[in-house]
N, C-alpha and C positions, 0 to 999 in steps of 0.2 A: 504494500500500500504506500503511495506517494500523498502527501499531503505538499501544495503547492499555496504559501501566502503571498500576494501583493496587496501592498499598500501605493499611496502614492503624494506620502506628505513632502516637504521642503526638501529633506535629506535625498529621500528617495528621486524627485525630482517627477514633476506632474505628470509628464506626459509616458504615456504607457504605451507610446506605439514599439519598443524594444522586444517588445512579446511575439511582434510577428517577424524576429533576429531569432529566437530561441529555436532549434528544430526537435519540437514537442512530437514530431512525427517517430522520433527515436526511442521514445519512454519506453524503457523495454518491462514494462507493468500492466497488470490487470485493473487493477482500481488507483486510480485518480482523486484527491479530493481538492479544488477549488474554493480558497479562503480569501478573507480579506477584505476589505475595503473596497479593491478592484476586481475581485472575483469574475464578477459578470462580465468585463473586458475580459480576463484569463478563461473564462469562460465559451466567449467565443470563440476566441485562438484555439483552447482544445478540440474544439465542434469542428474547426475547419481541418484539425492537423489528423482528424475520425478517431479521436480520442475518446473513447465513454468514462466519464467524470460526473461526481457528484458535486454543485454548490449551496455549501453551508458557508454563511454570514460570521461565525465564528470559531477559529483555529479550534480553542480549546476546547467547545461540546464539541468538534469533531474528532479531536484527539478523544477525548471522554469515552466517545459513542463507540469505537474501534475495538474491533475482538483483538482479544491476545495474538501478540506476534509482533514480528517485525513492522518498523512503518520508517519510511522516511521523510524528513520536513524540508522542505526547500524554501526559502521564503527571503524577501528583498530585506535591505537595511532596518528598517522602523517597522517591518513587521516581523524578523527574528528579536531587535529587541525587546518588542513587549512579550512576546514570547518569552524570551528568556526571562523577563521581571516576574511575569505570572508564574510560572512553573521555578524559578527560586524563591519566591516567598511559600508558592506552595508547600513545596519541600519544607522550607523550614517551619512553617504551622503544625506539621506532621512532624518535624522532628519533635517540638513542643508538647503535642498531642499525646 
């Protein structure tokens, strides 16, 4: 399972035409998941590259939602960071807990 987030704030830099650079045609996977802010952009891209993909609005119910196993995250600047914020404070609430 590939989990795939774009955002597209200041850092990342607005414009999301770089998606149709990517060749999403190569994903050598079954399941796809489309996150983010620009999902629906990422979205289309996969549609054209005959990618079957799921889009969810947010990274982490989709992380959440995923049966055990491997998964991989791919995701631009501002949307690995907040990733990474949520899922280390996670952890540390849990280590607390």
């Amino acid at each position: 399972i590939v989990v795939l987030v774009v955002n597209a704030h200041e850092a990342d830099g607005r414009d999301t035409s770089w998606l149709w650079d990517v060749p999403f045609e190569t994903l050598p996977c079954h399941s796809v998941i489309a996150a983010g802010e620009r999902r629906f952009d990422l979205g289309v891209r996969l549609g054209y590259a005959g990618i079957t993909h799921t889009t969810v609005r947010d990274p982490l119910t989709a992380l959440a939602e995923l049966p055990a196993g491997p998964v991989q995250v791919i995701a631009n600047y501002s949307a690995f960071r907040q990733l990474h914020h949520h899922l280390t404070a996670s952890r540390r609430r849990g280590a607390r807990g």
